[in-house]
C-alpha positions, 0 to 999 in steps of 0.5 A, spaced: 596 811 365 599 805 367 602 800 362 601 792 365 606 788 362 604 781 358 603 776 364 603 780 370 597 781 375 594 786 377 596 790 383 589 789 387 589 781 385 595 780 388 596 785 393 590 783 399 586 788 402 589 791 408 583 791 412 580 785 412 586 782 413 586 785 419 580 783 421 581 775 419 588 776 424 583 779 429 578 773 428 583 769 428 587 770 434 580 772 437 578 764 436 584 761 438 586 765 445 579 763 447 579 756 446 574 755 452 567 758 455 568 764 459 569 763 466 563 765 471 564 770 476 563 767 483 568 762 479 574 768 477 573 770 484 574 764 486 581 763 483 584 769 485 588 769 490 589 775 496 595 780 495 602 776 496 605 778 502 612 782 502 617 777 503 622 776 509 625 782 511 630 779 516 632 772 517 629 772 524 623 772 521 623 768 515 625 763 520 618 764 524 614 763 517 617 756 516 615 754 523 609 757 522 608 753 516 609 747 518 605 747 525 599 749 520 601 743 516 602 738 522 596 741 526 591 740 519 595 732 518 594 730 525 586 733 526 584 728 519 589 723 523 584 722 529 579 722 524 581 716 521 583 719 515 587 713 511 592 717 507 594 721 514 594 715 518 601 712 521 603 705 519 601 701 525 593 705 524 592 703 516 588 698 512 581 695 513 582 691 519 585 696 523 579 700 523 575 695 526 579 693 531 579 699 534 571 700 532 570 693 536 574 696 542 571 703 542 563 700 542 564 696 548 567 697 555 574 695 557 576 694 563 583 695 562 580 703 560 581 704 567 588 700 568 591 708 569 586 709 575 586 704 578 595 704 578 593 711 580 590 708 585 594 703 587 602 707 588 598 712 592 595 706 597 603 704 598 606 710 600 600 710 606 603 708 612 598 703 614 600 695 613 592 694 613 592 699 607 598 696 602 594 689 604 588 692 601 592 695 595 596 689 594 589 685 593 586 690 590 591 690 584 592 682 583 584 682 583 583 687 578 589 685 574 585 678 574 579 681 571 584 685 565 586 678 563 580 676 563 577 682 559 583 682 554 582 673 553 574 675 551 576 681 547 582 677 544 576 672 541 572 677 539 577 680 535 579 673 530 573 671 530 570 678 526 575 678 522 576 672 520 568 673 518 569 679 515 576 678 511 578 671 511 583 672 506 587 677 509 594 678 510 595 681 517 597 676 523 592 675 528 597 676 534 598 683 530 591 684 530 589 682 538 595 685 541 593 692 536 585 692 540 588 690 547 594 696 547 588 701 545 583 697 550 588 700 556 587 707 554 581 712 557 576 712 551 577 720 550 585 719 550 585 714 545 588 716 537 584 716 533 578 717 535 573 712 537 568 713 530 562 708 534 559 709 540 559 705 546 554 700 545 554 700 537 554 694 532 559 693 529 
């Protein structure tokens, strides 16, 4: 028989059961570690990355990995690049009005996009030996360097007259802009970067 003194509890009033103690700390954990829905399958699967390569066992071959990297990393900037992605875009390529210069080049034929033809053309015809064909070559040359002139002035127009129409509070240098469009109206469409994004003919 036990004698309890004056003014002390008894031992199960202050002792708390073993058991459910354990069981709120179960629940309790239970409750704070999920803190979130349980994630879906296809979703887990997702997530989970493949088994991690071994690492680099000479330098020889780390080297190789590096340069591999950097390829991949390159090739995937400079494919989003000739998409006309801004973010990957160079300097001289980004804004707004850039964009639709090369969209007023790319819709219309340029007659300085066979420039690299016709020099072709030209360097050939004056290594011929025959005084008839370097006369042709010469005049050839001076009439089609008329006609680019003549393009690239009708083009130049085009270009401050769009874009004051559709970005009259712009910042860029017409100049900068007409320059911009006659550079890439010299190159053959399909070596132009970016790539044209309209087709010949289109509105703009």
């Amino acid at each position: 028989m036990k004698l309890r003194l004056p003014g002390r509890r008894a031992d199960s009033a202050t002792t708390p059961d073993a058991q459910s103690d354990l069981t709120s700390q179960l629940a309790g954990s239970t409750a704070v570690g999920k803190g979130r829905p349980t994630p879906r399958r296809n979703e887990a699967q997702g997530r989970r990355s493949g088994p991690v390569p071994p690492p680099p066992t000479t330098r020889k071959e780390a080297y190789r990995r590096m340069r591999e990297q950097q390829a991949a990393g390159r090739g995937s900037a400079r494919e989003a690049a000739a998409r006309g992605d801004e973010s990957s875009l160079p300097a001289r390529d980004r804004g707004p009005e850039r964009r639709l210069v090369r969209d007023l080049v790319d819709a219309r034929r340029n007659a300085g996009s066979v420039f690299l033809v016709v020099a072709a053309l030209v360097l050939v015809g004056y290594f011929i030996p025959n005084p008839a064909v370097q006369s042709y070559t010469v005049f050839i040359w001076f009439a089609f360097f008329l006609v680019i002139i003549g393009d690239s002035v009708i083009l130049g127009r085009k270009i401050k007259k769009t874009v004051a129409e559709r970005f009259p509070n712009t910042t860029q240098r017409s100049r900068s802009l007409v320059w911009y469009g006659i550079s890439r109206a010299t190159m053959i469409r399909r070596w132009r970067f970016p790539k044209p994004q309209v087709a010949l003919g289109a509105e703009v």
